[in-house]
C-alpha positions as semicolon CSV with decimal commas, in nm:
position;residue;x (nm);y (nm);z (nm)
1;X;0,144;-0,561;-0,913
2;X;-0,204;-0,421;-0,775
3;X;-0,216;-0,126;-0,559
4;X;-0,330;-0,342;-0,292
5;X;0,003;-0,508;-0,284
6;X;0,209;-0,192;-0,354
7;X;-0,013;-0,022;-0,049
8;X;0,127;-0,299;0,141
9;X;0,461;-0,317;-0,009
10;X;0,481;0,095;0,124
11;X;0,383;0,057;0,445
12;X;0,613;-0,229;0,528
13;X;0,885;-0,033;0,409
14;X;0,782;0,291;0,624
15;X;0,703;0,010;0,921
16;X;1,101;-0,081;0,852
17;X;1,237;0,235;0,827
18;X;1,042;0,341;1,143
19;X;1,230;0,051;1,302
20;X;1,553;0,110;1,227
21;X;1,573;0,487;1,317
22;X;1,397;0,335;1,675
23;X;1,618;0,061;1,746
24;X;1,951;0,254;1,613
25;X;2,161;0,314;1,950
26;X;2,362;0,556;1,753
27;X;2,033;0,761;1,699
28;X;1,960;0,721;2,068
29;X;2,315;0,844;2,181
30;X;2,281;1,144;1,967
31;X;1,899;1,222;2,117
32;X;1,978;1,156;2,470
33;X;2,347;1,423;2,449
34;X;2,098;1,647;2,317
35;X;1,860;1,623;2,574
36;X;2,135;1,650;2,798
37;X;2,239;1,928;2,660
38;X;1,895;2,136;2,746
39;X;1,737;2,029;2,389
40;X;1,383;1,895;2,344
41;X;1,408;1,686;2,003
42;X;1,144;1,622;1,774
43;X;1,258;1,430;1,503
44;X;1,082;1,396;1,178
45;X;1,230;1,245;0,877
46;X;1,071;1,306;0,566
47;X;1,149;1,073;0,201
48;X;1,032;1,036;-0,162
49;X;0,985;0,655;-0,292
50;X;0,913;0,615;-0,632
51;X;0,837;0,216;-0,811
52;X;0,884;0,171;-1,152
53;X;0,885;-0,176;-1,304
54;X;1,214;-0,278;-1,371
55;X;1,294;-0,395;-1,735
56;X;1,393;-0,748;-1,551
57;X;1,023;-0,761;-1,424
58;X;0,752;-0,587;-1,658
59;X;0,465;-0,495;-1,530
60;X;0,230;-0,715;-1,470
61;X;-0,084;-0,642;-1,697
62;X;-0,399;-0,813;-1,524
63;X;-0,764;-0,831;-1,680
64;X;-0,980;-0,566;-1,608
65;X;-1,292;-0,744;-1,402
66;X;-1,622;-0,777;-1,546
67;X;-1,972;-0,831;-1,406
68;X;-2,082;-1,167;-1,488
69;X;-2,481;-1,303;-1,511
70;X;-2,504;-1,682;-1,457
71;X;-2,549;-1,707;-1,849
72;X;-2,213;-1,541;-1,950
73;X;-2,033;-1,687;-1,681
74;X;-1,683;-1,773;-1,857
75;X;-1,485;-2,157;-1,771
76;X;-1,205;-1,953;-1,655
77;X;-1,295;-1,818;-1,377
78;X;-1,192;-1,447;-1,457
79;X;-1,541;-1,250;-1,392
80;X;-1,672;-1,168;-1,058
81;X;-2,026;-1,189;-1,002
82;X;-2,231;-0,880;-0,757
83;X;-2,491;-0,936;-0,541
84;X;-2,783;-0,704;-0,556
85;X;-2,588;-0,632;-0,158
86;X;-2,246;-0,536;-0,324
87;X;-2,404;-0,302;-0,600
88;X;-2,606;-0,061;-0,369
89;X;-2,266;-0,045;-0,199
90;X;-2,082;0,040;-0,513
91;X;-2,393;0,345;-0,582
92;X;-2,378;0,452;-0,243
93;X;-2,004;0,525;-0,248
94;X;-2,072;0,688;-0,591
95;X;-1,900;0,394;-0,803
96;X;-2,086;0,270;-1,122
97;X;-2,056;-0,110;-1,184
């Protein structure tokens, strides 16, 4: 899995969690007998999620990308090829390429 899709995978599952603690009418009956009570809430819910690859599922090992020139350029598909545009963007952020 990249860490574009596990970035994605996390957020969705703080979007969800952020749902369900919002939508919960339990929550909101416990807030609001609070506030009735002469309480301001704030509530803030901290967790810890850790992803390992399960032994059902290794992890998926993907090839490391490599420049290509239009005389290397392999059948498969596999390099990506930088425009003189994309490699002044890589130096200015400090990346070599």
């Amino acid at each position: 899995m990249t860490s574009e899709k596990k970035s994605f995978l996390l957020a969705q599952l703080q979007k969800a969690i952020d749902e369900a603690v919002s939508e919960s009418s339990r929550i909101a009956e416990v807030i609001a007998e609070m506030k009735r009570c002469g309480y301001d809430l704030c509530l803030m819910l901290e967790s810890t999620v850790t992803i390992a690859p399960s032994e059902d599922h290794p992890f998926d090992v993907l090839p490391e990308p490599r420049l290509a020139s239009d005389s290397n350029r392999s059948a498969a598909g596999d390099e990506i090829k930088l425009t003189d545009e994309d490699l002044e963007f890589l130096q200015e952020l400090n990346i070599a390429a």
